[in-house]
SEMI-173853 format. One record per residue (C-alpha): residue number from 0; z, x, y. Coordinates in Angstrom, 1 decimal, always signed. Example, Ala and Ser with C-alpha at 12.3 -4.5 7.8 and 13.67 -1.06 7.14 Angstrom:
BEGIN
+-----+--------+--------+--------+
:   i :      w :      u :      v :
+-----+--------+--------+--------+
:   0 :   +7.8 :  +12.3 :   -4.5 :
:   1 :   +7.1 :  +13.7 :   -1.1 :
+-----+--------+--------+--------+
This chain:
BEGIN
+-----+--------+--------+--------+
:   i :      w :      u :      v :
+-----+--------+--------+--------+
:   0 :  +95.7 :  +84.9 : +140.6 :
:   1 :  +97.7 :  +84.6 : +137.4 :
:   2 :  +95.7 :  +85.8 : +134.2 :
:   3 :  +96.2 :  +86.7 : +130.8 :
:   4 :  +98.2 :  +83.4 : +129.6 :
:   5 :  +99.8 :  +82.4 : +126.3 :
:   6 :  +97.3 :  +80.5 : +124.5 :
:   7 :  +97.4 :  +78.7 : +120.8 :
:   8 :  +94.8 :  +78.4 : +118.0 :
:   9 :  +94.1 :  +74.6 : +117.3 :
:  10 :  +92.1 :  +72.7 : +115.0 :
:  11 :  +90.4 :  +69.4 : +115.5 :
:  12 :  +92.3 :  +66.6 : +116.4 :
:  13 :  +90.3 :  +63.6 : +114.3 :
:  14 :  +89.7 :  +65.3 : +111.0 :
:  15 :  +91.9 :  +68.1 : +111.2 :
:  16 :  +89.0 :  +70.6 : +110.2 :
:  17 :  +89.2 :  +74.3 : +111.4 :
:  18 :  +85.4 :  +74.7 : +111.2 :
:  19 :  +84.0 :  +75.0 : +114.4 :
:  20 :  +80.9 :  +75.9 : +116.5 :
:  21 :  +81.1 :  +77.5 : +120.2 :
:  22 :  +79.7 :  +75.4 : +122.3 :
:  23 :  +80.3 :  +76.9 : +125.7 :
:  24 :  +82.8 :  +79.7 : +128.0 :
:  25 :  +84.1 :  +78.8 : +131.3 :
:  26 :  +86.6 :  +79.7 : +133.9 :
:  27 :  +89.1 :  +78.6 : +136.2 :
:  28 :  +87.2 :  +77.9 : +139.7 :
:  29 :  +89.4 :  +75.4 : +141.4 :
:  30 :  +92.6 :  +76.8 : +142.1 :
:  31 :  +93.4 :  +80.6 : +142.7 :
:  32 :  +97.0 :  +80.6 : +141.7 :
:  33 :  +96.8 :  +79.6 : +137.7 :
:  34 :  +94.6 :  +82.2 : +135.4 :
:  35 :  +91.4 :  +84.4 : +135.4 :
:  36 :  +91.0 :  +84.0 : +131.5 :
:  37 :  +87.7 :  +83.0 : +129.3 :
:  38 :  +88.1 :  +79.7 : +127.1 :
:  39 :  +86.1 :  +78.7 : +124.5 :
:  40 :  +84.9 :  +75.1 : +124.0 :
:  41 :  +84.0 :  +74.3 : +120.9 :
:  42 :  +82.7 :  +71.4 : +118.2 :
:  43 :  +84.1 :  +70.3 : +115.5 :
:  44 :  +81.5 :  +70.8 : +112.3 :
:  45 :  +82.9 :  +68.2 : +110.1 :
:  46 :  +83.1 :  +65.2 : +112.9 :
:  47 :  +81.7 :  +66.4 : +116.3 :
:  48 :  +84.9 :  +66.4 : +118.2 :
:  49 :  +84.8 :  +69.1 : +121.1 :
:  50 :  +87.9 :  +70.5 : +122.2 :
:  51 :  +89.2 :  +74.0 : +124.0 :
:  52 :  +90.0 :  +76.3 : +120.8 :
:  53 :  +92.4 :  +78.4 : +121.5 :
:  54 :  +93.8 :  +76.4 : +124.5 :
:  55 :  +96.7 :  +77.3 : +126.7 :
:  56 : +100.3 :  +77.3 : +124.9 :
:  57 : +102.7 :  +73.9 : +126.7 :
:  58 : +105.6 :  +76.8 : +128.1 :
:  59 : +102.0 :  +77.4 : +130.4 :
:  60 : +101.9 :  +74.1 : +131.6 :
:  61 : +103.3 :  +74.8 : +134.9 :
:  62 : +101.1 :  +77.7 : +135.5 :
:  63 :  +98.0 :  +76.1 : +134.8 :
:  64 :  +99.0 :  +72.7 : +136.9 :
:  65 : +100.6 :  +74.6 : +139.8 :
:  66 : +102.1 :  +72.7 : +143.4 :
:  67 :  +99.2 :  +72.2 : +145.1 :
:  68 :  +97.3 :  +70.9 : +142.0 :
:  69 :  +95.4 :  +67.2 : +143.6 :
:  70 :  +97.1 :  +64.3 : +141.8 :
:  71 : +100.6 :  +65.6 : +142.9 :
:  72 :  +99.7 :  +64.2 : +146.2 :
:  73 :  +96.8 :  +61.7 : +146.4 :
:  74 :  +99.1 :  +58.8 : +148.1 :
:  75 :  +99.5 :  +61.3 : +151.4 :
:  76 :  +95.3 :  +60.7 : +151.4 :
:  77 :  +95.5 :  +56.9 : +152.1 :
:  78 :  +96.7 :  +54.9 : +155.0 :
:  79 :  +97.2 :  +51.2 : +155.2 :
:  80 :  +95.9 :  +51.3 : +158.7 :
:  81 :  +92.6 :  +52.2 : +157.3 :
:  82 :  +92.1 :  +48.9 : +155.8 :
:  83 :  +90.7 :  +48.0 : +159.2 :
:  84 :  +87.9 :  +50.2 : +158.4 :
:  85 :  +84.7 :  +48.1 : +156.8 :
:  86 :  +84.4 :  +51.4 : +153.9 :
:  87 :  +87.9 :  +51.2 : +153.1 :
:  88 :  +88.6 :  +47.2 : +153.5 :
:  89 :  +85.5 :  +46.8 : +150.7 :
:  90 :  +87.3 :  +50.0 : +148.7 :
:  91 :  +90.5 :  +48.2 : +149.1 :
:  92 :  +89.6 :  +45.0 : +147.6 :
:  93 :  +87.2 :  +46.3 : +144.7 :
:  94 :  +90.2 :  +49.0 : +143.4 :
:  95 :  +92.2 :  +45.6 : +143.4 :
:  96 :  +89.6 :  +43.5 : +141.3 :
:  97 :  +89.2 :  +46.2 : +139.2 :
:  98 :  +92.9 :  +46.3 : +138.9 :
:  99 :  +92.8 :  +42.4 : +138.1 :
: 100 :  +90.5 :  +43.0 : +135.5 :
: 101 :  +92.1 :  +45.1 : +133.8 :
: 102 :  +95.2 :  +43.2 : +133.6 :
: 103 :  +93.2 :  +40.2 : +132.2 :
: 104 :  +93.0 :  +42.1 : +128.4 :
: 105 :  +97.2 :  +40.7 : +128.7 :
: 106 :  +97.9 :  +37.8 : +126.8 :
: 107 : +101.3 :  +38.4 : +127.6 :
: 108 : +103.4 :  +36.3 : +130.2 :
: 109 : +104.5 :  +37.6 : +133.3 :
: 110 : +105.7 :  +39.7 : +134.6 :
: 111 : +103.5 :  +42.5 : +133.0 :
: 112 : +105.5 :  +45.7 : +132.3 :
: 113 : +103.0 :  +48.7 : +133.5 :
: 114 : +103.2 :  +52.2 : +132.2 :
: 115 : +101.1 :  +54.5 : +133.9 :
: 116 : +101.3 :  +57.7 : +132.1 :
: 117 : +100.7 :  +60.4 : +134.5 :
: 118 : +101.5 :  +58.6 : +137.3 :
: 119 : +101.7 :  +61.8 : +139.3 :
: 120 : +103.1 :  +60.4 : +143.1 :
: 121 : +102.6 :  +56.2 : +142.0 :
: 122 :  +99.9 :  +56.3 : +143.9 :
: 123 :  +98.2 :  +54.3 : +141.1 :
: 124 : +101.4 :  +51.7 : +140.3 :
: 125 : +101.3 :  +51.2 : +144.2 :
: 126 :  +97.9 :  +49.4 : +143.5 :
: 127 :  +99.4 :  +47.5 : +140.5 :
: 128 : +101.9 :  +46.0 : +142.8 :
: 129 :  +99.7 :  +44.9 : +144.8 :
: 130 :  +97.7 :  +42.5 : +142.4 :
: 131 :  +97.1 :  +39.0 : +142.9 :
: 132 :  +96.7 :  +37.5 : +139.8 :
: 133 :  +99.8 :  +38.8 : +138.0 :
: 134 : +103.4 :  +39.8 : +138.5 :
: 135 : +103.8 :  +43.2 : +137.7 :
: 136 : +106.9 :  +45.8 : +137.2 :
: 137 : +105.7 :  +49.3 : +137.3 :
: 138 : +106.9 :  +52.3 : +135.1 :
: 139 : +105.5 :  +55.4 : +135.1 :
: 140 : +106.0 :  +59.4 : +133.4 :
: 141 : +104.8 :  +62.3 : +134.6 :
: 142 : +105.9 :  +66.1 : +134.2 :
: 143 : +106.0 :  +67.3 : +137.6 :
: 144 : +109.7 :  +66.3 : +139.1 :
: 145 : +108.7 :  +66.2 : +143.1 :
: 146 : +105.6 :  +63.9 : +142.1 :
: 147 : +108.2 :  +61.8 : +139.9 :
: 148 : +110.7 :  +61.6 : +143.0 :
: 149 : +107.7 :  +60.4 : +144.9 :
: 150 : +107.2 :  +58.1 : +142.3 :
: 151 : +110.8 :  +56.2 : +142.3 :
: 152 : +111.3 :  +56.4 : +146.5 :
: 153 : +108.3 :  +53.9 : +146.6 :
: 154 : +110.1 :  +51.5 : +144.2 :
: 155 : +108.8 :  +52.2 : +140.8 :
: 156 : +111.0 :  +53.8 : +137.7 :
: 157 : +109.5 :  +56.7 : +136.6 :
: 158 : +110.3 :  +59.2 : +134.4 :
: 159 : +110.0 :  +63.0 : +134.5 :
: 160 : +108.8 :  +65.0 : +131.3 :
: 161 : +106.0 :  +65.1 : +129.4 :
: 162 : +105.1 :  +62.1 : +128.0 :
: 163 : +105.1 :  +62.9 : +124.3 :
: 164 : +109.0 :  +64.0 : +124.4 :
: 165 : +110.2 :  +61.5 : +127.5 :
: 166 : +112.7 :  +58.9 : +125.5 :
: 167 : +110.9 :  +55.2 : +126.2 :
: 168 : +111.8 :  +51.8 : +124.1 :
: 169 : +109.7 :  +50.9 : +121.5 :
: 170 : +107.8 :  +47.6 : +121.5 :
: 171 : +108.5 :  +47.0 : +125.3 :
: 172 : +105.5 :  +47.4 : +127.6 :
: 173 : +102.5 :  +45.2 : +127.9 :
: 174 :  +99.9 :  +47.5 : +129.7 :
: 175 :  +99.8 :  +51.0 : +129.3 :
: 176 :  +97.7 :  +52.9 : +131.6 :
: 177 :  +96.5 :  +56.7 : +131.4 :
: 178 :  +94.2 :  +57.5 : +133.4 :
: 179 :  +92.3 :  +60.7 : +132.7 :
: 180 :  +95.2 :  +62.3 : +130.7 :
: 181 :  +94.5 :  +61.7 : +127.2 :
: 182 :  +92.0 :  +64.9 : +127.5 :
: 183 :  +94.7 :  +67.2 : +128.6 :
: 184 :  +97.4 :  +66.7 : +126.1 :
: 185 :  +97.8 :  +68.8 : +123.0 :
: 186 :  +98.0 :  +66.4 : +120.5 :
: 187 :  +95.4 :  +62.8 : +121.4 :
: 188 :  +96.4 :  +61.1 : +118.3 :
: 189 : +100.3 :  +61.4 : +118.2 :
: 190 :  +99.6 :  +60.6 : +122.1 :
: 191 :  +98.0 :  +57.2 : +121.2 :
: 192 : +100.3 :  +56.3 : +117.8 :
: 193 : +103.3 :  +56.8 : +120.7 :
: 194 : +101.7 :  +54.5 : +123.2 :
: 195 : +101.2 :  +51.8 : +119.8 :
: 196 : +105.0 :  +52.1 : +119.3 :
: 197 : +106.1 :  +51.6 : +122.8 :
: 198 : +103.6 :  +48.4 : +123.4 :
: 199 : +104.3 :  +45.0 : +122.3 :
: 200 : +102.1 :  +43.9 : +119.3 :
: 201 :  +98.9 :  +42.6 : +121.3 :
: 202 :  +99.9 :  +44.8 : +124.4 :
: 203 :  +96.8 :  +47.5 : +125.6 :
: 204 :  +96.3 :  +50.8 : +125.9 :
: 205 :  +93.7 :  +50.9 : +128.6 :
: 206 :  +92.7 :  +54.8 : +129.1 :
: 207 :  +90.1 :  +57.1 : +131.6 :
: 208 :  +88.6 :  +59.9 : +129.4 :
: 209 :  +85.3 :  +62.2 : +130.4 :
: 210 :  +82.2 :  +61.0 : +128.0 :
: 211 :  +80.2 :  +64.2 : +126.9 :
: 212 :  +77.8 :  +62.2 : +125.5 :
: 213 :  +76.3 :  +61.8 : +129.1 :
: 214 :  +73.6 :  +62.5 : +130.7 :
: 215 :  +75.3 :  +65.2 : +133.3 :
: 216 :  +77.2 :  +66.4 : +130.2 :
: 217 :  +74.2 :  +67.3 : +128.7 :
: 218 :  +72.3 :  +68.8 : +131.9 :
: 219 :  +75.2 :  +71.3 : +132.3 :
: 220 :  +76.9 :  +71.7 : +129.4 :
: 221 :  +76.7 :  +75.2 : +129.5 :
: 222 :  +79.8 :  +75.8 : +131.1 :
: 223 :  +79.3 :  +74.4 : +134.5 :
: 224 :  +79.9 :  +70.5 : +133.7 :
: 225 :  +83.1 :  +69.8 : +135.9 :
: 226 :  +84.5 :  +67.9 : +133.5 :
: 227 :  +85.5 :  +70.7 : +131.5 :
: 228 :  +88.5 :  +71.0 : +134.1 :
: 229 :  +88.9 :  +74.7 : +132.7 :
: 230 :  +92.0 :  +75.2 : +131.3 :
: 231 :  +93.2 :  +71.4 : +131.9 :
: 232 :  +90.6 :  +69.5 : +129.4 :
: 233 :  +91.7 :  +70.0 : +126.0 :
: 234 :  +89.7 :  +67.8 : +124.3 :
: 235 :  +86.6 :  +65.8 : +124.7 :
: 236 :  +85.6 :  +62.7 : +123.3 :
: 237 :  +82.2 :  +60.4 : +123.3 :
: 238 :  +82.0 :  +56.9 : +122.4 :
: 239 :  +81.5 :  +57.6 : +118.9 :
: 240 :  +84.7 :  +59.8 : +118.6 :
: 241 :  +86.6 :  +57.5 : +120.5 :
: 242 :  +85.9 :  +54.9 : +117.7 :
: 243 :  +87.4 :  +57.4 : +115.2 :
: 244 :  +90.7 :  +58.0 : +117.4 :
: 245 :  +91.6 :  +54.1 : +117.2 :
: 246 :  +91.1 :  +54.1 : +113.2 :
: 247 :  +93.6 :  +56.6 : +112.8 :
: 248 :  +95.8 :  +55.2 : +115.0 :
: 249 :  +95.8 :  +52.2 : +114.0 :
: 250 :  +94.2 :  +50.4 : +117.1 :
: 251 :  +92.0 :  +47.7 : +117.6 :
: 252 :  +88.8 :  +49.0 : +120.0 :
: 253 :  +88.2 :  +45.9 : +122.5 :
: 254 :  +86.1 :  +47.1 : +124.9 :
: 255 :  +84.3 :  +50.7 : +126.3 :
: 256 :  +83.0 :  +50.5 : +129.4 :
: 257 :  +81.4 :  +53.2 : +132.1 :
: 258 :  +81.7 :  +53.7 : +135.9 :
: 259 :  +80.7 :  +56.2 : +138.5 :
: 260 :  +83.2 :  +59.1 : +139.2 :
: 261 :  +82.4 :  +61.3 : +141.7 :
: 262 :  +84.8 :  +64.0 : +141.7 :
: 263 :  +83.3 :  +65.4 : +138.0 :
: 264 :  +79.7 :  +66.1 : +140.2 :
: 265 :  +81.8 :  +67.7 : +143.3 :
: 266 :  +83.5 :  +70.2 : +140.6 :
: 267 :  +80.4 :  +70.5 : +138.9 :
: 268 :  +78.5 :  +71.7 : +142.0 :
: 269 :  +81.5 :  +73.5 : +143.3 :
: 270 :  +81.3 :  +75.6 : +139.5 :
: 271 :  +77.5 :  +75.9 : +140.4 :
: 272 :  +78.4 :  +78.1 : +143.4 :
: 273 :  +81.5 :  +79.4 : +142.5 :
: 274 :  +78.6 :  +81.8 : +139.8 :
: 275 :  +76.4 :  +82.3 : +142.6 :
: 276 :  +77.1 :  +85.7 : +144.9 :
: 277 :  +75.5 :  +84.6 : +147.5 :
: 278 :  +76.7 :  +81.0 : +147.5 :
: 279 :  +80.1 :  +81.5 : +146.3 :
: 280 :  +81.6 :  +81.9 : +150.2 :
: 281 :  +80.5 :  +78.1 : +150.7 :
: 282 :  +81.8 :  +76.5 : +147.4 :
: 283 :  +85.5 :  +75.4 : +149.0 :
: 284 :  +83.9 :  +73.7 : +152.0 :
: 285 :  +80.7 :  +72.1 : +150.9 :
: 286 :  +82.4 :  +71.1 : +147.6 :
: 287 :  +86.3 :  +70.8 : +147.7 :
: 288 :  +87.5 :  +70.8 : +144.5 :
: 289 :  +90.9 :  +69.7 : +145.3 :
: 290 :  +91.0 :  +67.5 : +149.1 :
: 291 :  +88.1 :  +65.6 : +147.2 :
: 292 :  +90.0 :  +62.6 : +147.9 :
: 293 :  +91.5 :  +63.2 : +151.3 :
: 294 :  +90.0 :  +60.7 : +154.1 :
: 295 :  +87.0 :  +62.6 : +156.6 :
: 296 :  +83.2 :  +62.0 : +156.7 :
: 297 :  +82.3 :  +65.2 : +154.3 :
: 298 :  +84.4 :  +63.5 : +151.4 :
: 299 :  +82.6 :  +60.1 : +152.1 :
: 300 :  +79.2 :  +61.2 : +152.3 :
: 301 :  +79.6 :  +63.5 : +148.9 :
: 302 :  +81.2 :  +60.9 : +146.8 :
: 303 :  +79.2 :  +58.3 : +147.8 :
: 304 :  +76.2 :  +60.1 : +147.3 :
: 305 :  +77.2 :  +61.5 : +143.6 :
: 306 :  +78.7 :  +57.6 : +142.9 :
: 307 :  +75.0 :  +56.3 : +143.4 :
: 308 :  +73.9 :  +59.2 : +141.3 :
: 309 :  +76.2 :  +57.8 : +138.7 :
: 310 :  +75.0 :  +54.6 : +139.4 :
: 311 :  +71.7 :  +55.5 : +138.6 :
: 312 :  +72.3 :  +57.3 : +135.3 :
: 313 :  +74.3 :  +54.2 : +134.6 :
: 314 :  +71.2 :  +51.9 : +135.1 :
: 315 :  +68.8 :  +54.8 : +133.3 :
: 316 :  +70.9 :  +55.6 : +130.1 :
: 317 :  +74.0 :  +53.3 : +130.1 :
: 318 :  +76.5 :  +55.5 : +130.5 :
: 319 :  +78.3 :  +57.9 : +132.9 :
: 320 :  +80.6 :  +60.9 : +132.6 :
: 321 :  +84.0 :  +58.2 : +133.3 :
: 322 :  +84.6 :  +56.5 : +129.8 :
: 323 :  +86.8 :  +53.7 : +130.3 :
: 324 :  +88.5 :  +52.9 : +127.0 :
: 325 :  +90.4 :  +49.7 : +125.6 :
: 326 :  +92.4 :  +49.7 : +122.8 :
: 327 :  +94.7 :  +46.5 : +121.5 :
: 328 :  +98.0 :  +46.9 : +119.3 :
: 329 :  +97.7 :  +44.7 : +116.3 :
: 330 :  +99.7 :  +41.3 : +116.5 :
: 331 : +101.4 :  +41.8 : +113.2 :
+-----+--------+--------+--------+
């Protein structure tokens, strides 16, 4: 394992303030082959914005999302084939309503231009295509090239680079989708303004972002809550902060909604056992944190058990850890 990385001081992302409170230390426990260093998450005094302070430099990027790292290669999980099965015929149709309902925030007439930003292999744009309610081109950017090549051989056009410096026209896209991205980039707000330039006035910025206002947030927010991601979460936003982030940039907030994601309990419990001596041999196989998605009976029975426990915190306290996020360009 890699340590020792080149990190940068940063100050909150919303105000701008450098006055902060620690609010927890964690460690790498997923992957072996990025870094053994401490970061600090911390709060923002002047606005309650929490974010990783310092955070890992960008040259470190490629050390810290290395090959094997699980979005690279999340299509190779899924086989059409499998649509005969009752489980993944009923997951089939509800990632495509979900899909649908996204795409019903466009006013605009088809076809709808799709950015997915982060699109890793296009496993996400292949779903997009597949829509029934709307005619749909797919674009999509993301920083590692194989991914990217994956990407453009299933027909979309993708880009490789970072999103921030890839070169995209302005005013040209009617949906942009990011799905838990925005928290690992190192600026959110010059993120979002360059989504508002490259959408048509009235296009969306629909977004995936952990909530640590929730309630698993707050039962192990001392370093063990697996959406800390450590070092890939850089910032983290609640509902209230959100609302901040589309004042500045100039957005309109249209909706904030919360679903079940079960993949932030699996890394939580994997964390959990990663600290304990005795448990730490059984972490990988009782709670993979990076063939969470792959098809076999272990990976059904965790996530559906932890996406009823999200369910039921949803029903309890009205929010989950998955903060799905809205935003609308102005018309004028």
């Amino acid at each position: 394992m890699k340590s020792d990385i080149k990190k940068v001081e940063t100050s909150c992302n919303n105000c701008g303030s450098t006055d902060s409170e620690l609010v927890t230390t964690g460690v790498e426990h997923e992957y072996t082959n990025t870094t053994d260093d401490v970061f600090n998450v911390v709060r923002c005094r002047n606005c309650g914005l929490v974010y990783l302070n310092p955070r890992p430099d960008i040259s470190e990027l490629p050390t810290i999302y290395p090959p094997n790292y699980y979005a690279y290669s999340l299509e190779e999980g899924y086989d059409e084939n499998q649509r005969q099965n009752l489980y993944y015929k009923f997951r089939y149709q509800q990632i495509l309503k979900g899909l649908e309902g996204c795409l019903s925030f466009v006013t605009a007439p088809d076809p709808v231009r799709v950015l997915d930003i982060g699109c890793a292999d296009g496993h996400i744009l292949n779903w997009f295509k597949k829509v029934r309610t709307r005619q749909v081109e797919t674009y999509g950017v993301d920083m590692n090239e194989r991914a990217v090549e994956k990407a453009n051989a299933a027909g979309h056009k993708a880009y490789a680079g970072r999103f921030e410096e890839v070169d995209l026209p302005e005013s040209y896209f009617d949906f942009v989708w990011a799905s838990h991205v925005i928290e690992h980039v190192a600026d959110p707000k010059q993120f979002a303004e360059k989504v508002r330039r490259i959408l048509k006035p009235g296009g969306i910025f629909w977004f995936w972002t952990p909530n640590i206002d929730s309630l698993d947030a707050k039962l192990f927010r001392n370093k063990h809550w697996g959406a800390y991601h450590f070092p890939r979460h850089w910032v983290f936003y609640d509902p209230k902060s959100i609302k901040e982030l589309a004042r500045l940039t100039n957005f309109e907030l249209v909706h904030l909604e919360f679903q079940p994601n079960a993949i932030f309990w699996v890394w939580t419990m994997h964390s959990l056992l990663k600290a304990n001596p005795v448990l730490k041999p059984l972490a990988d196989s009782l709670f993979p944190p990076i063939n969470w998605a792959k098809t076999n009976l272990g990976n059904f029975i965790r996530n559906g058990f932890f996406a009823a426990t999200d369910l039921a915190i949803k029903i309890t306290t009205g929010q989950t850890s998955n903060m799905g996020v809205v935003f609308r360009k102005p018309e004028s």
